[in-house]
Structures are given as C-alpha cells and as structure tokens.
TITOR-154048 format. One record per residue: x, y, z of N, C-alpha, C, O in turn. Coordinates in pm, whole numbers. Layout:
# residues N
npx / npy / npz / capx / capy / capz / cpx / cpy / cpz / opx / opy / opz
X / Y / Z / X / Y / Z / X / Y / Z / X / Y / Z
...
***
This chain:
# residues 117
npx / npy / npz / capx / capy / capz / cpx / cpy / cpz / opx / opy / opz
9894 / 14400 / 11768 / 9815 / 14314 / 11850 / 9821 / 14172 / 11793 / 9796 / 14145 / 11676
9854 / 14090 / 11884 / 9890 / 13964 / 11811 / 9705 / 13882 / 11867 / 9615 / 13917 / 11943
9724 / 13792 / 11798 / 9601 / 13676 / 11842 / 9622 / 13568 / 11892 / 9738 / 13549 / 11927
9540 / 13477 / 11910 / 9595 / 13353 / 11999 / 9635 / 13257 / 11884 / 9726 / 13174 / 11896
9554 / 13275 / 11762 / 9606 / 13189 / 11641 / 9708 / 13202 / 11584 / 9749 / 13127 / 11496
9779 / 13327 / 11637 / 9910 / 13357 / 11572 / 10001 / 13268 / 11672 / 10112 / 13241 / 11627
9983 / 13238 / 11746 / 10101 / 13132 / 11843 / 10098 / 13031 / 11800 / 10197 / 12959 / 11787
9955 / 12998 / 11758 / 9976 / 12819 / 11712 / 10059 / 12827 / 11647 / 10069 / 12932 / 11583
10197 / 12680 / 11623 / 10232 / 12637 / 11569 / 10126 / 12549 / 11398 / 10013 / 12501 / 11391
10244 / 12570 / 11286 / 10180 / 12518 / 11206 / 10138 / 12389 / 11176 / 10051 / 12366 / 11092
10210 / 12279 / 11260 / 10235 / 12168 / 11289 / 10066 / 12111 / 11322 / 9962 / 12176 / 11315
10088 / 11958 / 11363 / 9979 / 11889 / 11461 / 9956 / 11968 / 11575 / 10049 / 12034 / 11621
9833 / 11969 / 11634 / 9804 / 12002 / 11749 / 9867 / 11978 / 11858 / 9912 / 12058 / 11940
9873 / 11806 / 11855 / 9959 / 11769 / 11969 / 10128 / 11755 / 11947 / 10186 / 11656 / 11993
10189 / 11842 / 11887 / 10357 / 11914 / 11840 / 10385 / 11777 / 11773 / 10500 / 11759 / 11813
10355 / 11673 / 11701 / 10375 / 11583 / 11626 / 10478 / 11638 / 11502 / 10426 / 11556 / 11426
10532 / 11674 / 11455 / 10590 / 11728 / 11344 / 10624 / 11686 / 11226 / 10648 / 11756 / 11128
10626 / 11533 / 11235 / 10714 / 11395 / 11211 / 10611 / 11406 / 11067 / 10498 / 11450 / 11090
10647 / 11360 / 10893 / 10565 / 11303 / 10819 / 10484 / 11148 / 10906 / 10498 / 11088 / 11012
10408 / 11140 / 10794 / 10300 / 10994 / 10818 / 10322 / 10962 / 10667 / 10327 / 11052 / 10583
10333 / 10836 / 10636 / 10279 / 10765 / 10494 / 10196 / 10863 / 10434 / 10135 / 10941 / 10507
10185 / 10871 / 10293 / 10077 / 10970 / 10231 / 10022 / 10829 / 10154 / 10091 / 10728 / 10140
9854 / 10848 / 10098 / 9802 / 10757 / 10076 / 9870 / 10678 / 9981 / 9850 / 10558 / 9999
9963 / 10711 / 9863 / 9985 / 10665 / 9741 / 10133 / 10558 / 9848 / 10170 / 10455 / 9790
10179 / 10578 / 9939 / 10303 / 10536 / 9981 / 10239 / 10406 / 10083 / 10307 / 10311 / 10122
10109 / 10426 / 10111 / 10029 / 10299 / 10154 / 10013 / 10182 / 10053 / 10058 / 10068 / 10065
9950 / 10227 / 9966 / 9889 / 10148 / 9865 / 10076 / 10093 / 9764 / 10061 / 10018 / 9668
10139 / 10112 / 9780 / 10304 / 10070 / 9795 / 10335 / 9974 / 9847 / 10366 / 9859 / 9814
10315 / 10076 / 10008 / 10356 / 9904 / 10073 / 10280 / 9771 / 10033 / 10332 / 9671 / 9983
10080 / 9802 / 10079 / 10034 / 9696 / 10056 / 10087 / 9610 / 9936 / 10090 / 9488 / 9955
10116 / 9643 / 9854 / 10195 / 9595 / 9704 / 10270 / 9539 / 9730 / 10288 / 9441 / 9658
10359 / 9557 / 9840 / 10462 / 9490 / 9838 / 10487 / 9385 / 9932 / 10584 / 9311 / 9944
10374 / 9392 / 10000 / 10315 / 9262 / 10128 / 10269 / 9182 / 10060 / 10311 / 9067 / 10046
10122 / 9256 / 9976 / 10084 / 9119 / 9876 / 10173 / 9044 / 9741 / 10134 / 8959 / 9661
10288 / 9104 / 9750 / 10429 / 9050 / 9657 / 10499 / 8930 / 9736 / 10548 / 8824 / 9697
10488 / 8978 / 9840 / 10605 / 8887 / 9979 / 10488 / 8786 / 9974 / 10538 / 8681 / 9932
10377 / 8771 / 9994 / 10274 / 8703 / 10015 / 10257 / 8625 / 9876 / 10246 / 8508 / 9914
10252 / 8624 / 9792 / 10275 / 8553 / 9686 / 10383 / 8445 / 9654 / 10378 / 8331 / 9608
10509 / 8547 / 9709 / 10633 / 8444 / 9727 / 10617 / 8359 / 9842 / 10647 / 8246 / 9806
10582 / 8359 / 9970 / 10514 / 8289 / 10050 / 10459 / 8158 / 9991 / 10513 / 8047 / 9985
10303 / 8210 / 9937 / 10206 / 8078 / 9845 / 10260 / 8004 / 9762 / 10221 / 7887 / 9755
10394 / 8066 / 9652 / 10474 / 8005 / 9547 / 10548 / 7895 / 9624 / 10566 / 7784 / 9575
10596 / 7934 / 9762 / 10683 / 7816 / 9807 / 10604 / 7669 / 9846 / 10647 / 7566 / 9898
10479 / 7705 / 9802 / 10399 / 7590 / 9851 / 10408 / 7479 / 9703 / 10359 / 7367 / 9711
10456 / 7513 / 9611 / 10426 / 7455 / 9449 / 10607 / 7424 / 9414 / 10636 / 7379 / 9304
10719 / 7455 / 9518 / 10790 / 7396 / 9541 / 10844 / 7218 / 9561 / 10903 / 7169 / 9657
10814 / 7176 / 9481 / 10831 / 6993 / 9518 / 10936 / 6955 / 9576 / 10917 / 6873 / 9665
11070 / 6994 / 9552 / 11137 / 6904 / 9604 / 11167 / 6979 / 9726 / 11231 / 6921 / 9815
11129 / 7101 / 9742 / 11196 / 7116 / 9870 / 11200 / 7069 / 10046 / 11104 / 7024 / 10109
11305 / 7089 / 10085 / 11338 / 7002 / 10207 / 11284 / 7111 / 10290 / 11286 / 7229 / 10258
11217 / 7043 / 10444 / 11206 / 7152 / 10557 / 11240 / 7238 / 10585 / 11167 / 7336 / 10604
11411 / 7238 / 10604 / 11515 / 7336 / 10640 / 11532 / 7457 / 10536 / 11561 / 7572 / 10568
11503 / 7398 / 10374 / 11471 / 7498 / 10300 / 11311 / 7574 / 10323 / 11277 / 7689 / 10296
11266 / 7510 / 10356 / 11103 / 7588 / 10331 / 11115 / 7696 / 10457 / 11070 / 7810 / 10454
11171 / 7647 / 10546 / 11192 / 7735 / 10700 / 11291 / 7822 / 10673 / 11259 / 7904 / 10758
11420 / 7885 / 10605 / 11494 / 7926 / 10534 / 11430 / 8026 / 10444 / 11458 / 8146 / 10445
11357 / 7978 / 10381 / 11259 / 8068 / 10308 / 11172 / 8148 / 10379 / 11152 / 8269 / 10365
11139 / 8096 / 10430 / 10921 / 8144 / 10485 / 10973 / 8253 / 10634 / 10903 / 8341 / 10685
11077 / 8222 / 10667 / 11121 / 8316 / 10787 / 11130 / 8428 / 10781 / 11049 / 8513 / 10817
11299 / 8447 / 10703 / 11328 / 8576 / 10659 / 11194 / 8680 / 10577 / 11196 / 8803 / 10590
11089 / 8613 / 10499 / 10985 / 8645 / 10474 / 10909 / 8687 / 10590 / 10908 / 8810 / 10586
10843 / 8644 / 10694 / 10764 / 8676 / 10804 / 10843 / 8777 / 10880 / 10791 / 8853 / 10962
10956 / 8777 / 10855 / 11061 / 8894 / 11005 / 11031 / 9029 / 10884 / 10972 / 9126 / 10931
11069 / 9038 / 10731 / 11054 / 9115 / 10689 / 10906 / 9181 / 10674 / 10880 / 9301 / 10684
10835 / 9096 / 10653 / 10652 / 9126 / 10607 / 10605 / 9227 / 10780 / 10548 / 9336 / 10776
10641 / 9169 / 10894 / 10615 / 9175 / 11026 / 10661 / 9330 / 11063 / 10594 / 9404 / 11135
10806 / 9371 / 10992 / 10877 / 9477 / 11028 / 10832 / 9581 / 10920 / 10872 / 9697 / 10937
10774 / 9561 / 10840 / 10721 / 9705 / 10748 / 10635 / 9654 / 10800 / 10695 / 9628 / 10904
10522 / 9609 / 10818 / 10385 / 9654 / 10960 / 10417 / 9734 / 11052 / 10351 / 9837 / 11066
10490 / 9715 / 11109 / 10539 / 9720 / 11234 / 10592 / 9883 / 11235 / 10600 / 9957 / 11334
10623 / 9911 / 11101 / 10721 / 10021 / 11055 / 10622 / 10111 / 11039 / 10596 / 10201 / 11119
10548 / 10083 / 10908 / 10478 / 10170 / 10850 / 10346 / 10185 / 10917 / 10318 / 10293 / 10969
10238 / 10059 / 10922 / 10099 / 10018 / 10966 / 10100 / 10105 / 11141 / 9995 / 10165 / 11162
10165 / 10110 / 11211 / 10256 / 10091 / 11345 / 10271 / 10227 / 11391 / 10247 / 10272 / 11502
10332 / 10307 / 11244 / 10438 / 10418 / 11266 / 10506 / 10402 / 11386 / 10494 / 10463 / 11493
10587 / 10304 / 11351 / 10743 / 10313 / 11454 / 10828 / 10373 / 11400 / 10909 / 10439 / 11465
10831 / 10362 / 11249 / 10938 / 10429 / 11158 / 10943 / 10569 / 11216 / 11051 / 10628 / 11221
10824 / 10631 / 11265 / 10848 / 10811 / 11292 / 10812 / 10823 / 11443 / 10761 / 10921 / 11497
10849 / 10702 / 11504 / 10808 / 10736 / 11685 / 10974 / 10745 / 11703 / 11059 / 10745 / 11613
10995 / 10753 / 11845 / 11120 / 10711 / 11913 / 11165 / 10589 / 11902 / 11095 / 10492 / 11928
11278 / 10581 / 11864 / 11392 / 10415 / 11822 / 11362 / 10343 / 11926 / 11329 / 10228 / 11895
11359 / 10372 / 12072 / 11348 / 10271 / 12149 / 11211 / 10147 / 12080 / 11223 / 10025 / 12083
11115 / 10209 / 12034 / 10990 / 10146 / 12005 / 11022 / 10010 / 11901 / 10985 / 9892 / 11903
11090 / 10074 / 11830 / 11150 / 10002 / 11701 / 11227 / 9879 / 11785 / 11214 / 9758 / 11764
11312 / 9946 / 11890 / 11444 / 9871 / 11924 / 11356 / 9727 / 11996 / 11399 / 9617 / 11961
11248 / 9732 / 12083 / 11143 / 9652 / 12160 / 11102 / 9586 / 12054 / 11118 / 9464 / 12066
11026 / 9641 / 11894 / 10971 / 9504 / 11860 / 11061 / 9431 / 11789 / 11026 / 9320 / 11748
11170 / 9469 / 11766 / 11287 / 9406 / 11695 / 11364 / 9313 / 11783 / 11404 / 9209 / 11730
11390 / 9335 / 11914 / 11440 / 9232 / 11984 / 11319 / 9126 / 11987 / 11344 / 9015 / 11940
11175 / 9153 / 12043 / 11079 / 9093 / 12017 / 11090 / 8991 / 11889 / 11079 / 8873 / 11923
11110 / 9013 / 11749 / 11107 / 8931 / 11690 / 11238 / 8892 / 11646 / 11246 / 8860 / 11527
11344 / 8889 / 11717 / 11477 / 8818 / 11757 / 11449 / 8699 / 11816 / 11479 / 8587 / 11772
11389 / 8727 / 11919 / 11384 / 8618 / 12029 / 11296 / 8506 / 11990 / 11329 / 8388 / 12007
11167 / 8549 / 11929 / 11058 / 8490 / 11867 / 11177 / 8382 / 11757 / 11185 / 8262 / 11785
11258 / 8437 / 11644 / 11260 / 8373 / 11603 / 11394 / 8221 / 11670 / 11415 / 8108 / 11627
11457 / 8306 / 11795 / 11495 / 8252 / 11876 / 11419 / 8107 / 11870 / 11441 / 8007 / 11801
11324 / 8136 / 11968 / 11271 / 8019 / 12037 / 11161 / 7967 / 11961 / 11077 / 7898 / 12020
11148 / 7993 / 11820 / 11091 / 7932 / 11764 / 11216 / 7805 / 11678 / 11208 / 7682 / 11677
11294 / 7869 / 11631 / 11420 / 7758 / 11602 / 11486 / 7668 / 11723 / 11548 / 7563 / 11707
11460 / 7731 / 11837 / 11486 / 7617 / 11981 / 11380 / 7539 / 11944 / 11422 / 7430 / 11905
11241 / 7549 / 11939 / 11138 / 7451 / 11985 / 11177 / 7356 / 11812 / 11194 / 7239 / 11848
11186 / 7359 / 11737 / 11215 / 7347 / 11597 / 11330 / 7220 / 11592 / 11311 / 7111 / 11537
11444 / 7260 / 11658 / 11522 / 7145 / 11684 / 11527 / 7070 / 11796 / 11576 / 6959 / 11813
11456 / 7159 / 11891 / 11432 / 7041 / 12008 / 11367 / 6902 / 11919 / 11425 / 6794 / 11903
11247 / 6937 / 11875 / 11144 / 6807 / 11833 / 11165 / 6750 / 11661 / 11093 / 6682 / 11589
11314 / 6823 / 11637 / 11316 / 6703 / 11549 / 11294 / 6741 / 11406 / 11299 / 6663 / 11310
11264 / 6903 / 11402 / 11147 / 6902 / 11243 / 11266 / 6905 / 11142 / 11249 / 6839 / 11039
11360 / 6959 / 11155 / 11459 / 6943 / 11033 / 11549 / 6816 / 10998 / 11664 / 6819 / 10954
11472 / 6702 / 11026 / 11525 / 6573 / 11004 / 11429 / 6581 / 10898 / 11503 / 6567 / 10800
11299 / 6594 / 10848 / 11233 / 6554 / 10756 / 11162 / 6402 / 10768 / 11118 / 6341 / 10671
11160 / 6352 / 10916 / 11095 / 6235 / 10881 / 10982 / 6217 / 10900 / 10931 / 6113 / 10859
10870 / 6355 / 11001 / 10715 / 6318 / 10981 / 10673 / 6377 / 10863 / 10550 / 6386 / 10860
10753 / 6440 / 10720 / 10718 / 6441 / 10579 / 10670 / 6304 / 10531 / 10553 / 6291 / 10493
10758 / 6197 / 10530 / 10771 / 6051 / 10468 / 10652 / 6015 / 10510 / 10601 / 6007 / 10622
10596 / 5986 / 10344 / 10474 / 5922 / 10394 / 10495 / 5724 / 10408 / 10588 / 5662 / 10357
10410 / 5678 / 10470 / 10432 / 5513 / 10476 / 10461 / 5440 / 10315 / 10381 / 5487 / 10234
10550 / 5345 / 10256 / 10488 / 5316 / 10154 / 10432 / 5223 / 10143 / 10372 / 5201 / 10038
***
C-alpha cells in the first residue's frame, strides 16, 4: 500500500530542483561587491586621471557589480538563459546609449573639468 507521501518528489514543492546560493556563498559575494565598491571609491583619490579613464574604469565595474546581482541576488544564474539573455542585452544597450549621450555632449574632451584660473 503506497501513501500519498510516497509520490512526493524529494525536491521543492513547486519541482524547482535547481541549487540556490547557500548562506556562506552569499556572504562571498557580498565581499566581493563591497571589494568592487572600494575599487569604485579608490578611483575617486586618483589625481591625475582623465575622464575617459575614470569612465574606462567605473563601467566595466558597474556591468560587472550589476551582473552578479542580477546573477546571484536575482537567481538568473539557475532560471532559464533567456532571463539572463534580456538583462544582458539590457545592459548592452544601457551601456550603448549611455556612451552615445557621453559623446554626443562632449564629456570626453575634459573641458567642464578645467577650472577658471
């Protein structure tokens, strides 16, 4: 005689099967956001650097910091790729038309830095 608990699967209720982050693999990442985030603040104690460098820098930083959110915080990492594939073009385009609006107006000339002397 079987039971009805013998059918359940051992899994999630709703057939989820997929791992999740375990707490110690959280407290990781955060480590490693508030690492990226540090290198972030450090570029501020940077003197000589030029616009094009600070934007060079601070980007590839925000696409990476954005995509382990996105990954882990998110769980896209364990949904279906399409999900992944949407916020990744998403922050393609972003950084698209953020480098359009960027050279439209001029910012990598460096001249509203110069102060009057």
């Amino acid at each position: 005689m079987t039971t009805i608990t013998d059918d359940v699967p051992a899994e999630a209720p709703s057939g989820h099967g997929h791992g999740l982050p375990s707490d110690a693999q959280y407290v990781k990442i955060a480590l490693l956001l508030a690492f990226i985030t540090v290198l972030e603040v450090g570029t501020y104690f940077i003197e000589e650097a030029t616009t094009t460098l600070l934007v060079g820098i601070l980007v590839p930083m925000m696409v990476v910091k954005f995509m382990i959110v996105a990954g882990y915080f998110m769980h896209l990492k364990y949904d279906n790729p399409i999900f992944r594939r949407i916020f990744l073009f998403g922050v393609c385009l972003a950084v698209v038309v953020f480098g359009i609006m960027l050279t439209t107006f001029g910012f990598f000339s460096d001249d509203f830095l110069r102060f009057p002397g």
